[in-house]
N, C-alpha and C positions, 0 to 999 in steps of 0.2 A: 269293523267300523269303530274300533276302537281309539279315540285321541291320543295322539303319541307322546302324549305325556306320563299315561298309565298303560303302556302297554308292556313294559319289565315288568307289571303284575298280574302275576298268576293264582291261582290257588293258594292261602295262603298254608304253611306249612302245618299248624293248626288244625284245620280242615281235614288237609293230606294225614295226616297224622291219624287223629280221629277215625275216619273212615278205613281205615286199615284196622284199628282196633275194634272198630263195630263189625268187619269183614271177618276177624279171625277170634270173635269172643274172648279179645283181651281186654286186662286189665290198663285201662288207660292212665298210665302216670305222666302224659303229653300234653293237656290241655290242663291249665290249670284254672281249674275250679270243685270246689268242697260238693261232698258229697253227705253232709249233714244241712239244715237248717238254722238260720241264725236264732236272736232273743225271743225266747216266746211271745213275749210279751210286746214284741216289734211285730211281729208276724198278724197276732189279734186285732192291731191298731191297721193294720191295714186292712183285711178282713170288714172292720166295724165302717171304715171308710166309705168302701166301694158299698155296701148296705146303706150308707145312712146319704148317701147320693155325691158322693166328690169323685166324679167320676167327667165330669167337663174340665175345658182349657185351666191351666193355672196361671197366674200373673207370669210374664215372662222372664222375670227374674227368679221367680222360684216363690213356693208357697211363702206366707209370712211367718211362720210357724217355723217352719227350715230354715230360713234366712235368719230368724231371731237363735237358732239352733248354733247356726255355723257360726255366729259373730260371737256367743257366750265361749264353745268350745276351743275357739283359735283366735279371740282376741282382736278381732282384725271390725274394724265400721262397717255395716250393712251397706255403706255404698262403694265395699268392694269386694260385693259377693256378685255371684251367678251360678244357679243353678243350673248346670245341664244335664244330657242325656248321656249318664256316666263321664269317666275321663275322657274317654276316646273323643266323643265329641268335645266335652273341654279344650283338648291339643290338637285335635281339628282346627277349630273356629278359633284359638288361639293364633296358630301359624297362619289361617286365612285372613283373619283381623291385622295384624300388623307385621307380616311379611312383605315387601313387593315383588311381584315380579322381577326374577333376574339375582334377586338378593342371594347368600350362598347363610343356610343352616349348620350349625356344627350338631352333631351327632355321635355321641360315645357307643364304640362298638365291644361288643357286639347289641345291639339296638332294639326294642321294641319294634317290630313291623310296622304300627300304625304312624311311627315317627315318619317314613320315608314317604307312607303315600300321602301325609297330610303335607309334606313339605310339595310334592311333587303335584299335588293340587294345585298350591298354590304358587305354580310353576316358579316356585326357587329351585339353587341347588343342592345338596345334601353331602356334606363334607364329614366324612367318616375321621375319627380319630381315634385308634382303638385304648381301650384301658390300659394299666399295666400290671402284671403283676405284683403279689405283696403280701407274702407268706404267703398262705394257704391260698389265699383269696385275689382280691386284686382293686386299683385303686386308682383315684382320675392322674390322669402324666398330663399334668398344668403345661410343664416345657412346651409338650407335643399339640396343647391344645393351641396355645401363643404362638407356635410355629404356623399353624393354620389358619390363622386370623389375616383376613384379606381385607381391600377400603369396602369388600362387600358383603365384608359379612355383619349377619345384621340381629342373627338370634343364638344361641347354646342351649339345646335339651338337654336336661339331666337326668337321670332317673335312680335314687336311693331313697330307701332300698329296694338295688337294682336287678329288673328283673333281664338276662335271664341268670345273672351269673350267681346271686343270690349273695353280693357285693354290699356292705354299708359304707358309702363314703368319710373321707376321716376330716375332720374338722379343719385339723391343718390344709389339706386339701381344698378342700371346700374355702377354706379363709385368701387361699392363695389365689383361686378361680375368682370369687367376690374380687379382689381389687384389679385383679385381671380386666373382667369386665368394667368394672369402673373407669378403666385406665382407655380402653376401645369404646367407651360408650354404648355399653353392647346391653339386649335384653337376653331377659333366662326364662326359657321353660320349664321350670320343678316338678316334674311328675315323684309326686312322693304318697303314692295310692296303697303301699306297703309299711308304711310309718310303723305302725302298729305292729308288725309282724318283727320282733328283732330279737334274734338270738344269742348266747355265749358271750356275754358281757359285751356284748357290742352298743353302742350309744347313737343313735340319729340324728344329724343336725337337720333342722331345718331350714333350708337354704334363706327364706323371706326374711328371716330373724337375723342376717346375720348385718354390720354394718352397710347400711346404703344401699341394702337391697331391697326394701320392699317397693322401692319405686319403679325398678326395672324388672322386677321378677311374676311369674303368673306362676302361682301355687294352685298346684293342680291336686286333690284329692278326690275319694269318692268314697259309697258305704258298700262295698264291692265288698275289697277282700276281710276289711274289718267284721262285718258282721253278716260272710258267707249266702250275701244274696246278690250275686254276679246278673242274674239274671231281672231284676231290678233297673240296671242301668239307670243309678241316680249318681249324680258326681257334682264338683263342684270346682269353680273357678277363681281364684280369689287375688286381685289386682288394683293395683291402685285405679283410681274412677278414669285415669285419660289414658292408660291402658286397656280398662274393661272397655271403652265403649267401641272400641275395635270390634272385641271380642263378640259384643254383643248385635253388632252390625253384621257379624258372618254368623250367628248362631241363629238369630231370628230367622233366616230365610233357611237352614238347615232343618231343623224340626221345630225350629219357635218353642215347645215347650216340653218340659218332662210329664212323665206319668204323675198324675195327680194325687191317684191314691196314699202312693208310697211314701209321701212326701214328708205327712206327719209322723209317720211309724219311721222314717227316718230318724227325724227330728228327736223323737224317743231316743233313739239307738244310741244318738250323740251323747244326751246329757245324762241318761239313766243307765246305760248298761255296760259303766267301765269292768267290773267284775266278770259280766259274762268274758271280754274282752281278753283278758287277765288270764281264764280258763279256757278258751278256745287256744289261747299260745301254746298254752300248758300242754295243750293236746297234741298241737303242731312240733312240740318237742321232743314228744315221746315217739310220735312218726316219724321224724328226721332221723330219731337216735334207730331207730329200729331196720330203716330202710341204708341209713348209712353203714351202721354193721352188716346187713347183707350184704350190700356192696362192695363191702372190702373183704368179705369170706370168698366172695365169688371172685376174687380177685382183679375189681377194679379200682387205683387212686382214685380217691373222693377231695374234693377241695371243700374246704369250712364256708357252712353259709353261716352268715350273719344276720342274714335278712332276709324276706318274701319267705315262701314255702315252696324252693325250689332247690335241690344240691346237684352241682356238676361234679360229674364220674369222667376218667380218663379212659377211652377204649383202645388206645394203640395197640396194647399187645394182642388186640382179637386179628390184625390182622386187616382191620377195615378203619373208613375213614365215618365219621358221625353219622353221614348221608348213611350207607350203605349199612353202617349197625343199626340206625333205626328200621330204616328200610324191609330191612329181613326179621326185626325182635318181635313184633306181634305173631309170625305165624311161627316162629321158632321157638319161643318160651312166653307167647302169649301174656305179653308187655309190651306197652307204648312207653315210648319216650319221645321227645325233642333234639335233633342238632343243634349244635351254638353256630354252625357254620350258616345255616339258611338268617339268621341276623348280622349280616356281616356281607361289606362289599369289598374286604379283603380277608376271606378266611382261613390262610394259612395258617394262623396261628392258635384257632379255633375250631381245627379240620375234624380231633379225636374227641372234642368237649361234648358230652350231648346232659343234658337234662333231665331231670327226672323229679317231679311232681310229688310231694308228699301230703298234700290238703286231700286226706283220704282217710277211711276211718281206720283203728288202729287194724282190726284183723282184713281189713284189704292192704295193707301193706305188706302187714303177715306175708299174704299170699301171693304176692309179686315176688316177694323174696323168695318164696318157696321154689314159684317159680323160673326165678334167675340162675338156682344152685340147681336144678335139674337138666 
């Protein structure tokens, strides 16, 4: 009974993933989220919250606390904030709010999953454009995206730094995409919920900042991955007022409001805990370096991340395609990963890429490596 609009989705591979690793008591380095706690002191404020009774509806823009939070830390007017329920919903009720019907999405592949069903909600269509390489890594192909631009297309998701390839977009790029859109009249989705996360001398632009963007663009962030409370689902939207009120038109009728609790002890996280922030990277690079040497002992190409807390490993020479290495690695050596191929609606060129999670603590990495090389 499914509308045949979402019936290409299935389980997502996430999920599949997961349960394979809880099947075979592996180590999941597949879904990505931390396996510590974020600031203590974020954690208490919530804690004191739900005690001291904020535990009803919050304003539907977001506590005033938070919103005073978001405008100090990113500079941006309170009347073009929106609190939601994490990003997800953010680029939900984004593409809902000011997609129409019929319109065509562009989409850098390999892709966030939740990009395609929020487009396909909001019955557009989803025009895949994949990255390109770029040393180690890889990087937006402007050409490829201008080549794709139709009289209907109407939006561009971005995502740096990007997950899953663990990509930081380069400025230049980024500057040449801005007049792009300029030139099409086109809106941007910036999903940049990994800001925070950058590694190896790499630098992050933010797309809002850059000329003539922040009038078209919805800066999408959240307190996810920065301060390891995923399960939280607080995030935030951040648009010019005749943008947001799209946004805010499709989000009210989705869940109307976030968790109230959390909202303050966010608000903390923002303006008080750059240090922890600083030392949580600190952490995520000693995991990277650690899980990346394993991985090249055991004899897979590793690609440089730059950014998120995710490195792509090359599996060709096993002899299998992404699908079928992950497939088989939790009951084999008792390790999950991800394919880049299940983010992609042309995955040839992404067939051997698969993923591997390192927001883990240092001796659970340890022990993935250990058990890679057995």
């Amino acid at each position: 009974m499914t509308v045949n609009r979402l019936r290409p989705f299935g389980e997502t591979i996430f999920t599949t993933m997961s349960a394979l690793a809880a099947k075979h008591e592996a180590i999941n380095l597949g879904q990505g989220f931390p396996d510590t706690d974020g600031p203590a002191r974020m954690l208490e404020i919530a804690r004191a919250e739900i005690a001291a009774g904020n535990n009803q509806y919050a304003p539907l823009r977001g506590q005033q606390v938070l919103l005073d939070a978001i405008t100090s830390t990113f500079g941006v007017p309170e009347s073009h904030v929106l609190v939601t329920v994490g990003a997800t919903e953010a680029i939900t009720a984004t593409v809902l709010g000011l997609v129409e019907p019929g319109k065509e999405v562009i989409v850098l592949e390999p892709y966030y999953d939740a990009y395609a069903a929020a487009i396909a909600l909001a019955d557009a269509t989803r025009v895949p454009v994949p990255l390109q390489p770029c040393g180690a890594s890889w990087d937006l192909d402007v050409e490829a995206i201008a080549a794709a631009i139709t009289e209907r297309t109407a939006m561009i998701i971005i995502n740096s730094p990007h997950n899953p390839t663990g990509a930081v977009f380069s400025r230049p790029a980024l500057e040449e995409l801005a007049r792009l859109c300029e030139k099409h009249n086109l809106l941007v989705l910036a999903d940049e919920v990994y800001e925070n996360l950058v590694f190896n001398g790499a630098e992050h632009t933010r797309f809002y900042s850059l000329p003539g963007m922040s009038k078209r663009t919805v800066w999408v962030n959240s307190a996810a991955k920065s301060y390891n409370c995923t399960g939280w689902k607080t995030g935030w939207a951040i648009a010019a007022p005749e943008l947001l009120d799209g946004i805010i038109k499709a989000k009210q009728f989705m869940t109307f409001v976030g968790f109230s609790p959390v909202q303050p002890a966010v608000a903390h996280a923002l303006l008080h805990e750059d240090a922890w922030v600083q030392d949580m990277v600190a952490g995520l690079k000693e995991c990277h370096d650690i899980l990346v040497s394993g991985l090249r002992y055991a004899g897979f190409p590793v690609h440089e991340t730059k950014g998120t807390y995710y490195v792509v490993a090359d599996v060709e020479h096993t002899g299998m395609d992404g699908i079928e290495f992950c497939t088989q690695l939790p009951a084999t050596r008792g390790v999950a990963a991800i394919p880049l191929a299940a983010f992609c609606d042309q995955p040839e060129p992404w067939k051997y890429k698969v993923r591997f999670a390192f927001c883990k603590r240092p001796e659970v990495i340890h022990a993935a490596v250990e058990r890679l090389l057995n």
